[in-house]
C-alpha positions as CSV (number, residue, x, y, z in Angstrom):
1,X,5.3,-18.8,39.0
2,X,5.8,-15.2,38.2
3,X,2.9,-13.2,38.0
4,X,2.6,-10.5,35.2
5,X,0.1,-7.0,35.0
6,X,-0.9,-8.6,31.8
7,X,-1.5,-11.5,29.8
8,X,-0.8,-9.4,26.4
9,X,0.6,-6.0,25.7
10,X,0.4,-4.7,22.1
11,X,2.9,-1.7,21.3
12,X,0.8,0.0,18.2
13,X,-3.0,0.0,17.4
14,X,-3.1,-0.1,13.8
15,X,-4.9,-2.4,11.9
16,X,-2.6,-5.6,13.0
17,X,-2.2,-4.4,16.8
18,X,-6.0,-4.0,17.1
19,X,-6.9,-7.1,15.8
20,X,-4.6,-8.8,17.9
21,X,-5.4,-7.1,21.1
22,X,-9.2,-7.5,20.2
23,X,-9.2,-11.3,19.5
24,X,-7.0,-12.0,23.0
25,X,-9.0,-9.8,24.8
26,X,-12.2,-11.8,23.7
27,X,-10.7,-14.4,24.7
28,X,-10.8,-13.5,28.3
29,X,-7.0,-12.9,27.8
30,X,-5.8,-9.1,30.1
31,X,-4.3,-7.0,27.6
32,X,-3.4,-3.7,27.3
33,X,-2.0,-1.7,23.9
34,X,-0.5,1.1,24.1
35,X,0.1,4.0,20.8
36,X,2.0,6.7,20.7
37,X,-0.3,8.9,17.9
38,X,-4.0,7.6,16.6
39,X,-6.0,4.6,17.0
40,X,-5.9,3.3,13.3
41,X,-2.5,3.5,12.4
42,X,-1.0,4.2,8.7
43,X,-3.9,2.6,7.2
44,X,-6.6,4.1,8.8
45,X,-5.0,8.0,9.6
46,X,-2.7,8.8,7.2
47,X,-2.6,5.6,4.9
48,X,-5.2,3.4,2.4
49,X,-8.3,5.4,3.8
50,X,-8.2,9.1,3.7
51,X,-5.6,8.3,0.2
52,X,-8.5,6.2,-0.8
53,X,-10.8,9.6,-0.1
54,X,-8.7,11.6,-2.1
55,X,-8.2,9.0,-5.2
56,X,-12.0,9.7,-4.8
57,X,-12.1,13.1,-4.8
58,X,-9.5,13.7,-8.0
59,X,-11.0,11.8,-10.2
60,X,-14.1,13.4,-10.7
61,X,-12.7,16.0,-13.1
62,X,-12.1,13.4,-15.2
63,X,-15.4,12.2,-14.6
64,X,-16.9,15.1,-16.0
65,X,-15.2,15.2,-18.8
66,X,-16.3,12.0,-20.1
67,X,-20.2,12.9,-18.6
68,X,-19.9,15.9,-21.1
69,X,-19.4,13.2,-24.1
70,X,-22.9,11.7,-22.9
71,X,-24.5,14.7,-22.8
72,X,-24.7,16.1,-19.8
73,X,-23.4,20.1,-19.0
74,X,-21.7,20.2,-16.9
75,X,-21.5,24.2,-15.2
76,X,-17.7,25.5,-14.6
77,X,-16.7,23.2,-11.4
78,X,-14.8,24.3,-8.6
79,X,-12.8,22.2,-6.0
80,X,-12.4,23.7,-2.3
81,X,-9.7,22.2,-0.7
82,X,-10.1,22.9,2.8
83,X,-14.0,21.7,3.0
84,X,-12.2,18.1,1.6
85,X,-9.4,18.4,4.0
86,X,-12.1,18.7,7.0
87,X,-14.6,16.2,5.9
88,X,-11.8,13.5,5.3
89,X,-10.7,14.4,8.8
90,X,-14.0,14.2,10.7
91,X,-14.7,10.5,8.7
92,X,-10.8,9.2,10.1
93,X,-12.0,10.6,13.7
94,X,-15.2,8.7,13.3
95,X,-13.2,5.3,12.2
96,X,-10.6,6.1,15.1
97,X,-13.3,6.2,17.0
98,X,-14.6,3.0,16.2
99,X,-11.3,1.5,16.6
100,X,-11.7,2.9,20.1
101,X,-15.1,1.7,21.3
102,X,-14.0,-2.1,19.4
103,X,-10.8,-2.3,21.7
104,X,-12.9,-1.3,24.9
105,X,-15.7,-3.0,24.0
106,X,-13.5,-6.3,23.9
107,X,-12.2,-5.8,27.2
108,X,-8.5,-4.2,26.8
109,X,-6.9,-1.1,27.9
110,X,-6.1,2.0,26.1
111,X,-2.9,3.7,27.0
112,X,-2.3,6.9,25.0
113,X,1.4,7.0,24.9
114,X,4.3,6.0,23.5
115,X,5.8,2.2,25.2
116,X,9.8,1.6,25.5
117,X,10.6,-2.1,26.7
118,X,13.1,-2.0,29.2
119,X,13.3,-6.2,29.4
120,X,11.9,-8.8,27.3
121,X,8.7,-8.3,29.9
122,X,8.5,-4.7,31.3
123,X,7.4,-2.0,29.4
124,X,7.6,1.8,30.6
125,X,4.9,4.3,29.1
126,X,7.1,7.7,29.9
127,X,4.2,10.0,29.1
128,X,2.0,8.5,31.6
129,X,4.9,8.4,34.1
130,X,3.7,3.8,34.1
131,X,5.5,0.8,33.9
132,X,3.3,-2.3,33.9
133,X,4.9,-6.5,32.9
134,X,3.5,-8.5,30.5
135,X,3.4,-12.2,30.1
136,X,3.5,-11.7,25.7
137,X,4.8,-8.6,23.9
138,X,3.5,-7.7,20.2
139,X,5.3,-5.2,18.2
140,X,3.1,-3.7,15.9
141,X,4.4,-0.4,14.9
142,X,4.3,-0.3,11.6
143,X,6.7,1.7,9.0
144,X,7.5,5.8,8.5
145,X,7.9,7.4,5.2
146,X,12.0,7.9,4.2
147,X,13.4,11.2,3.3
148,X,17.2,10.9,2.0
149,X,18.4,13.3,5.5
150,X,21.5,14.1,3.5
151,X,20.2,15.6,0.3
152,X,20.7,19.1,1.0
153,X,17.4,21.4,0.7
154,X,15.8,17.9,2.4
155,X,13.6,20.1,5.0
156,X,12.0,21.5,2.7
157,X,10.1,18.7,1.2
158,X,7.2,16.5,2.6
159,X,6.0,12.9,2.4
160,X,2.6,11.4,2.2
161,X,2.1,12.3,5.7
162,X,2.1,16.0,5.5
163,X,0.6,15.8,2.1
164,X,-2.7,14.6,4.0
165,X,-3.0,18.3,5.6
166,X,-1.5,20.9,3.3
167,X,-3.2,24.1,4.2
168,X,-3.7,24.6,0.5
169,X,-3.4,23.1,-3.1
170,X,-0.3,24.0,-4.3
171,X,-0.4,25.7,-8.2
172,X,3.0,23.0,-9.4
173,X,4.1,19.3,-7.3
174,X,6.8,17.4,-8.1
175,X,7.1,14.0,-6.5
176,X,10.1,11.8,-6.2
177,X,9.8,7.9,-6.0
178,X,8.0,5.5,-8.8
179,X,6.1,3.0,-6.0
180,X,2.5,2.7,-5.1
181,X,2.6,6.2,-3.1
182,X,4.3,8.1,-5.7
183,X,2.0,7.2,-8.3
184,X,-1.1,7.5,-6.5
185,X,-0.1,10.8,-4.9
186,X,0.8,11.3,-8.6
187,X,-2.7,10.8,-10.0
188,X,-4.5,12.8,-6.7
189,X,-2.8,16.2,-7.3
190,X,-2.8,16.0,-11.2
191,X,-6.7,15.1,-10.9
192,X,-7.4,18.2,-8.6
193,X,-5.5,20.3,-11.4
194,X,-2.4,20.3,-9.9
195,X,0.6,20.6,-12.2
196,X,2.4,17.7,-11.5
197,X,5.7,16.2,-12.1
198,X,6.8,12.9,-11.2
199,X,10.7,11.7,-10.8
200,X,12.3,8.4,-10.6
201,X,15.7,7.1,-10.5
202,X,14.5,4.0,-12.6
203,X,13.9,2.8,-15.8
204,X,10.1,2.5,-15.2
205,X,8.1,3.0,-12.4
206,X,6.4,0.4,-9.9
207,X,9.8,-1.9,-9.9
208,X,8.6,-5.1,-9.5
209,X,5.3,-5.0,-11.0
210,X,5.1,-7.1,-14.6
211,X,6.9,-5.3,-17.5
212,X,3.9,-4.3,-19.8
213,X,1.7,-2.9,-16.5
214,X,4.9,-0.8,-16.3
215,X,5.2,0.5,-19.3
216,X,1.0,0.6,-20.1
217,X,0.6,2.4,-16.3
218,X,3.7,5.2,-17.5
219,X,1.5,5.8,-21.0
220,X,-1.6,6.3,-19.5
221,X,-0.5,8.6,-16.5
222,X,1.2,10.7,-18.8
223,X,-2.1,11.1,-21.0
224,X,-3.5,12.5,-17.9
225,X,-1.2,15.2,-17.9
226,X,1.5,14.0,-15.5
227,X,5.3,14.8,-16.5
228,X,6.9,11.3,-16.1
229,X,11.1,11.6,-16.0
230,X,12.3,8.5,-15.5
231,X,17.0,7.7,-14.9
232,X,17.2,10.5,-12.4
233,X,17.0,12.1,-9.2
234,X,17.6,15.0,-6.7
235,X,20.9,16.9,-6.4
236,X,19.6,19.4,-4.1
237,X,16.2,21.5,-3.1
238,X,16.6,25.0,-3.2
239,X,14.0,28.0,-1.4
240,X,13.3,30.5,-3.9
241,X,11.5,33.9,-3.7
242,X,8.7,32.2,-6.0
243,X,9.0,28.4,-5.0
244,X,11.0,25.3,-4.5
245,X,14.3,24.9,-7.0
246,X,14.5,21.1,-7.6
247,X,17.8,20.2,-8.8
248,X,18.2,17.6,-10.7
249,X,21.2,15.0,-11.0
250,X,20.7,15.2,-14.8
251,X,21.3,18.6,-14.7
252,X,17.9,19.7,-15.3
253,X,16.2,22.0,-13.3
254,X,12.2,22.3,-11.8
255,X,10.7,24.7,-10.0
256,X,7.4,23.9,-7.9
257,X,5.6,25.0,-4.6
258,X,5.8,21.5,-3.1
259,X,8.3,18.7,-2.9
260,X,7.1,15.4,-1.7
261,X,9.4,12.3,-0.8
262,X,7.8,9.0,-2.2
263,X,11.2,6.7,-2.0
264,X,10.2,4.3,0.3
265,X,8.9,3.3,4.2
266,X,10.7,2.4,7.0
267,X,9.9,-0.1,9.7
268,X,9.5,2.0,12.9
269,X,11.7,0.8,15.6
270,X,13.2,4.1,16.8
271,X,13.2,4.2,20.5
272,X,11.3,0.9,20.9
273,X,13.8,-0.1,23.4
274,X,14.7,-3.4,21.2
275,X,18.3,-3.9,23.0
276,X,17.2,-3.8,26.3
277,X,14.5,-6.8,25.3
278,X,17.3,-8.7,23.5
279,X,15.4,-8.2,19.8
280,X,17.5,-8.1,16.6
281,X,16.8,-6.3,13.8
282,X,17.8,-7.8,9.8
283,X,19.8,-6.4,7.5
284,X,16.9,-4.3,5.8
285,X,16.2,-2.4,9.8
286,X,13.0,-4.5,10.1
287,X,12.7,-6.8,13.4
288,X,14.0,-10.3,12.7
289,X,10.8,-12.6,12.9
290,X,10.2,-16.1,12.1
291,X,7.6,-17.8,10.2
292,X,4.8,-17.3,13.4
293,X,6.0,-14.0,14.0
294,X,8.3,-14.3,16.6
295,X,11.3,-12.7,17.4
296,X,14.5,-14.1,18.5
297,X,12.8,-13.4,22.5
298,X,10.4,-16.5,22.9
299,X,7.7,-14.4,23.9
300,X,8.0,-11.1,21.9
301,X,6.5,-11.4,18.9
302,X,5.9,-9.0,16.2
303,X,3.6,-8.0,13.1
304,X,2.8,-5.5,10.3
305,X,5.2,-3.4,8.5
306,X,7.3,-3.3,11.0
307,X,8.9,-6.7,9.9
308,X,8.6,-5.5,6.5
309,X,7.3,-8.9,5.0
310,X,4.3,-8.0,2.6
311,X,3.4,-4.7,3.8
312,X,0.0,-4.7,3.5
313,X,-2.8,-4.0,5.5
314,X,-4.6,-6.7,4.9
315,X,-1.7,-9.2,6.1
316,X,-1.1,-7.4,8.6
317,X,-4.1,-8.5,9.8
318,X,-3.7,-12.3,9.0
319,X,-0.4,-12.0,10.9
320,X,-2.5,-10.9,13.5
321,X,-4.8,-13.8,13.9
322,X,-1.9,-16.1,13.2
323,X,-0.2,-14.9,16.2
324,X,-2.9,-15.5,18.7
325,X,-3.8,-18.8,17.6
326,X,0.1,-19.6,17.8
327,X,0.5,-17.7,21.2
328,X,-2.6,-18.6,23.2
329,X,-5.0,-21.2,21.4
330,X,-1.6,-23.7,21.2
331,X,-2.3,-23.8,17.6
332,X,0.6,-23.1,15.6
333,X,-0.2,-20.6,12.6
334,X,1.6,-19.5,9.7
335,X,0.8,-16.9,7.3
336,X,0.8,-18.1,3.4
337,X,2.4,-15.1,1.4
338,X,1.6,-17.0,-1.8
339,X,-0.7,-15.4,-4.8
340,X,-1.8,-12.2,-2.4
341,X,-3.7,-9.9,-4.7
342,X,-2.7,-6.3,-4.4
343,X,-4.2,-2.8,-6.5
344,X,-2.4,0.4,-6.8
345,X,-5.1,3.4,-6.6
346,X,-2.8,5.2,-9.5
347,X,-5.4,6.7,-12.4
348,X,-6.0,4.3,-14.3
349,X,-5.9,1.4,-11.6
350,X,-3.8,-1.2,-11.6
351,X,-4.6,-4.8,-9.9
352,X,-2.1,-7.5,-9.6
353,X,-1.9,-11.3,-8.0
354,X,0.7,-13.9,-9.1
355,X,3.7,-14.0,-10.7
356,X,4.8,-11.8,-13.2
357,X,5.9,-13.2,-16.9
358,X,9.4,-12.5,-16.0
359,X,9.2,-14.2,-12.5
360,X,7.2,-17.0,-14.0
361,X,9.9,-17.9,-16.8
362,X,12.3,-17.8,-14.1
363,X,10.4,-20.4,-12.1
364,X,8.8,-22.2,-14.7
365,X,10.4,-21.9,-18.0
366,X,8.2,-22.2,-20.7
367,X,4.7,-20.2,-20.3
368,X,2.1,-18.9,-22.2
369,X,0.9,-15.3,-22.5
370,X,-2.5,-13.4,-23.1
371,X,-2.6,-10.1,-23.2
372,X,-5.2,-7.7,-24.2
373,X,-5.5,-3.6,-24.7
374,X,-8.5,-2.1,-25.8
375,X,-10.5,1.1,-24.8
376,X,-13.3,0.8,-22.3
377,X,-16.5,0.7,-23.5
378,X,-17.3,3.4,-21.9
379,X,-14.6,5.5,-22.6
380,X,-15.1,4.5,-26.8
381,X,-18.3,6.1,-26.9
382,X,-16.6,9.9,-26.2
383,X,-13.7,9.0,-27.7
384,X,-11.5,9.0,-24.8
385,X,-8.0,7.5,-25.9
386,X,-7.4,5.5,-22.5
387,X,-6.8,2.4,-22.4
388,X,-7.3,-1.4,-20.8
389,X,-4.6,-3.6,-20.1
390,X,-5.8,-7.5,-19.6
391,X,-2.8,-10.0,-18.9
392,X,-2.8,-13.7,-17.8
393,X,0.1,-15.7,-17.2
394,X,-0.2,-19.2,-17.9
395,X,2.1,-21.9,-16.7
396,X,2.8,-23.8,-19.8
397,X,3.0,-27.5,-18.4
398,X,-0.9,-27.8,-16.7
399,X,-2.5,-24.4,-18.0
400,X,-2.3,-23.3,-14.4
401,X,-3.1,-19.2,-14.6
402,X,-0.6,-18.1,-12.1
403,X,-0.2,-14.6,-12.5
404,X,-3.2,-11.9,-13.6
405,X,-2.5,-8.4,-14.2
406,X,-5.1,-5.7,-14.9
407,X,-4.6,-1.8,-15.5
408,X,-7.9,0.1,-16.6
409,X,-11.3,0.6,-14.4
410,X,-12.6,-1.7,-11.8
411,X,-8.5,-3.2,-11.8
412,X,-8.5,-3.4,-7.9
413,X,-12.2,-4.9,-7.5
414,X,-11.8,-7.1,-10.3
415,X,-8.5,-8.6,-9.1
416,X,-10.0,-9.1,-5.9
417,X,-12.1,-12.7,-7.6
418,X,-9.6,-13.0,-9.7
419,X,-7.4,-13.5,-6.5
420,X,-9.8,-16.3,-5.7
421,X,-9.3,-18.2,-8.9
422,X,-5.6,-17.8,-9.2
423,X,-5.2,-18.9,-5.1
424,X,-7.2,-21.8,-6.1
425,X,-4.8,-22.9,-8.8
426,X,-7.6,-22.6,-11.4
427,X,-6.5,-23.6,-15.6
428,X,-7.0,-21.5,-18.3
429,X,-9.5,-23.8,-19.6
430,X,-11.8,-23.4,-16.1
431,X,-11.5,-19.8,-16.4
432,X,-12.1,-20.2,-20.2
433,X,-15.2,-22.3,-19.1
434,X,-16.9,-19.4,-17.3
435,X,-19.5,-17.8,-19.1
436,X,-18.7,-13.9,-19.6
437,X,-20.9,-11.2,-18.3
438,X,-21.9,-9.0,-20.9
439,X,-21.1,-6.1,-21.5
440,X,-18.1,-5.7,-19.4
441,X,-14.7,-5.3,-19.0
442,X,-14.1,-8.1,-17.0
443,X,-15.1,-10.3,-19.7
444,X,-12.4,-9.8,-21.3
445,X,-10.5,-12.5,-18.7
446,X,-12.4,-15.3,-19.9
447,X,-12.7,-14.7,-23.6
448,X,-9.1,-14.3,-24.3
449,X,-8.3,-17.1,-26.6
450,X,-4.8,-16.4,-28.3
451,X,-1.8,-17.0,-26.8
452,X,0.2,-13.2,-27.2
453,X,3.4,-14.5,-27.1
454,X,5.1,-18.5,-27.0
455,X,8.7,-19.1,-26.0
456,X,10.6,-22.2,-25.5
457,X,12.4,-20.4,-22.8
458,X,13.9,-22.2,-20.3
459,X,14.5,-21.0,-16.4
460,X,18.1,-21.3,-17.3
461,X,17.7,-19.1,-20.3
C-alpha cells in the first residue's frame, strides 16, 4: 500500500480550496494547500469584496443628492482616493487573515507558493525548493481577467485587477466589455465622478440576462451619466501626450487616462502542470470535470472557476463540500445548478434567479408574464426619474414562477428569498397568497395581478 505525505493537497485557497481543505482537515484528514498569491482568492482580494467596498463607496454621491431632496445640506463633499484605497486594503488583509488562522486552526498546512504536478500524485512547490505526494489532488485555481494580447496598444490598458490599486482617480475611463464586471466597474468610477464611457461589441449589455433587465439596466446607467456605445469595439490603443487614444472599430475615436479590459475571465491553468498528471482541458480551456468534480485522473479533482461551470463564489463553495463528501465520507455528491440566484452590483442593482422569458418559451412554450416599472418610493418624493423593474415568469401550464428578475434597490437582497420561493417551485397564486409588507418595494412581487403579456407561443415557434 503506497504511503503518501498527504491525505489531500489543495492547489488554490480561495473561497472553494479553503473550504475544502478546512472540512477534510476537520475531518482528521492531512492536508496541505498550497497558493501562489493571497489567501482569499478572486473573491476575497481582488473580486466580490473589496468591488463590493467600492459599489459602496460610489454610491454615496448619489446618495446625497437625493438626502438634499429631504432636506438635509449637505456641505461641498470631497472623495480622497488613496485613504479608500488603504482602508479597503487593511479590511482584505484582516479577511486574509482570517482565512489564515481558519486553515490553521483546522489542522492543514500553509505553503506560500506556487504548486506544479509533476504526476497524477506529486506535486513540486519550486519556490520553497519541496516536493511532497498526495493521496487526492484539488484544483482550485480559479479564473484571470482576458485582455485581447493582439490588439495593438493592449499594454496599456488594465483589468479589474489593477483597477483595485490605481494610485489615483483618473479625470476620463473607458471600459470595454458589457458583463457583470464591466458594468459594475461602470457604475464605481461614474459614482466617484469619473467620466466614464462604456463599450461593447453587442447589441445590449449583460448577454444572457432577460431582454427587458437589458434594456431597463442600459436606460438607467446611462441616466447616471455613463456613455453606453453598444455594436463596437477596439481597433487599437494609442499613448498620447495628454492620455490614452481609444480607437474605435466604428471609426470613432475616445480619448481617456485609463483603459480597462472587462471582456471576460479565464480559467487559470497556466503552468499547473496538467499533462504531466494526465488532465484534459475542454474546448472552452477549463479542466474537463464530471458531475462530482472529477477529472479524467480518478483522484484529481477539481473546483471553482477553474472548470468554468457557474462561476460563482458561492458554488464554488458547494462544489467544495460536494467533493469531500464524494471523496472521503463515500457519499457521492452532486452539485444542483438549477434556479441559482445571482445580483450584478451595477447602479441600479440588478437580481436574477430562473429562467429568462426567452429561455422559458424555449423550454416551455406558452408562459405568462408580469412585469412592473415604477419609481421607488423613495426616489418619487425628490423627484428622482429612476426606475424599478419587477418581472416574474410564470410557466403557463401549473402557474409555476420560474424565473424572477429585479433591477432597482434592494435587487440583490431581495432576490436572495425570492431564490427560496422560485427553488421551491412555488405558483403564482402561493406567492400571490403572501401578504405584502407595506410600504416597500418588494411588495410589488406579490401584488402583481395582470398578466403583461400572453402568447400562444410554442417551443417550436
Amino acid at each position: 500500500m503506497t504511503t503518501y505525505d498527504y491525505d489531500l493537497f489543495v492547489i488554490g485557497a480561495g473561497s472553494g480550496g479553503v473550504r475544502a481543505a478546512r472540512l477534510a482537515a476537520l475531518d482528521g484528514k492531512r492536508v496541505a494547500v498550497a497558493e501562489e498569491y493571497r489567501v482569499g482568492g478572486t473573491c476575497v482580494i481582488r473580486g466580490c469584496v473589496p468591488k463590493k467596498f467600492m459599489v459602496y463607496a460610489s454610491d454615496f454621491a448619489h446618495e446625497f443628492e437625493v438626502a438634499k431632496g429631504y432636506g438635509w445640506t449637505i456641505e461641498k463633499a470631497s472623495f480622497d482616493w488613496p485613504a479608500f484605497i488603504h482602508a479597503k486594503d487593511v479590511e482584505i488583509a484582516r479577511l486574509s487573515g482570517l482565512y489564515v488562522a481558519n486553515l490553521t486552526k483546522a489542522g492543514a498546512d500553509l505553503i506560500h507558493g506556487r504548486a506544479v504536478l509533476k504526476d497524477a500524485h506529486t506535486i513540486e512547490i519550486p519556490d520553497k525548493n519541496l516536493t511532497v505526494t498526495a493521496e487526492q489532488i484539488l484544483i482550485a485555481t480559479g479564473g484571470r481577467p482576458w485582455i485581447p494580447e493582439t490588439l495593438p496598444g493592449a499594454e496599456y490598458a488594465i483589468t479589474s485587477e489593477e483597477a483595485f490599486h490605481l494610485p489615483e482617480l483618473p479625470r476620463r475611463i473607458l471600459i470595454a466589455g458589457g458583463g457583470y464586471i464591466a458594468v459594475e466597474f461602470a457604475g464605481i468610477f461614474a459614482g466617484l465622478g469619473v467620466e466614464t464611457t462604456l463599450i461593447y461589441r453587442g447589441p445590449n449589455i449583460l448577454r444572457g440576462f432577460d431582454d427587458d433587465v437589458r434594456s431597463h439596466l442600459a436606460d438607467q446607467i446611462q441616466r447616471r451619466g455613463i456613455q453606453v456605445i453598444l455594436g463596437c469595439e477596439h481597433e487599437a490603443i494609442e499613448k498620447t501626450s495628454t492620455g490614452l487614444l481609444n480607437k474605435l472599430k466604428t471609426g470613432m475615436e475616445i480619448e481617456t487616462d485609463v483603459v480597462m479590459f472587462a471582456t471576460g475571465r479565464i480559467p487559470h491553468v497556466k503552468g499547473l502542470g496538467l499533462e504531466a498528471a494526465g488532465v484534459e482541458l475542454n474546448e472552452r480551456g477549463a479542466i474537463k470535470v464530471d458531475d462530482y468534480s472529477r477529472t479524467g485522473v480518478e483522484n484529481i479533482w477539481a473546483v471553482g472557476d477553474v472548470t468554468d461551470r457557474v462561476n460563482l463564489t458561492p458554488v464554488a463553495i458547494r462544489e467544495a463540500v460536494a467533493f469531500v463528501e464524494t471523496a472521503f465520507k463515500n457519499n457521492p455528491s452532486r452539485v444542483d445548478y438549477a434556479d441559482i440566484p445571482t445580483a450584478v452590483f451595477s447602479q441600479p442593482p440588478v437580481g436574477v434567479v430562473g429562467l429568462t422569458e426567452h429561455d422559458a418559451r424555449q423550454k416551455y412554450g406558452k408562459v405568462d408574464v408580469y412585469m412592473s416599472r415604477f419609481r421607488p418610493m423613495r426616489f418619487a418624493f425628490v423627484g428622482v426619474e429612476e426606475r424599478t423593474l419587477m418581472k416574474l415568469i410564470v410557466r403557463a401550464e401549473d402557474g409555476v414562477v420560474v424565473g424572477c428578475h429585479i433591477v432597482g434597490p434592494d435587487a440583490p437582497e431581495m432576490i436572495q428569498l425570492a431564490g427560496i420561493a422560485v427553488k421551491a417551485g412555488l405558483t403564482k397564486v402561493q406567492w400571490d397568497a403572501t401578504c405584502a409588507v407595506h410600504p416597500t418595494a418588494a411588495e410589488e412581487l406579490v401584488t402583481m395581478r395582470e398578466k403583461y403579456v400572453e402568447t400562444q407561443l410554442t417551443a417550436a415557434e
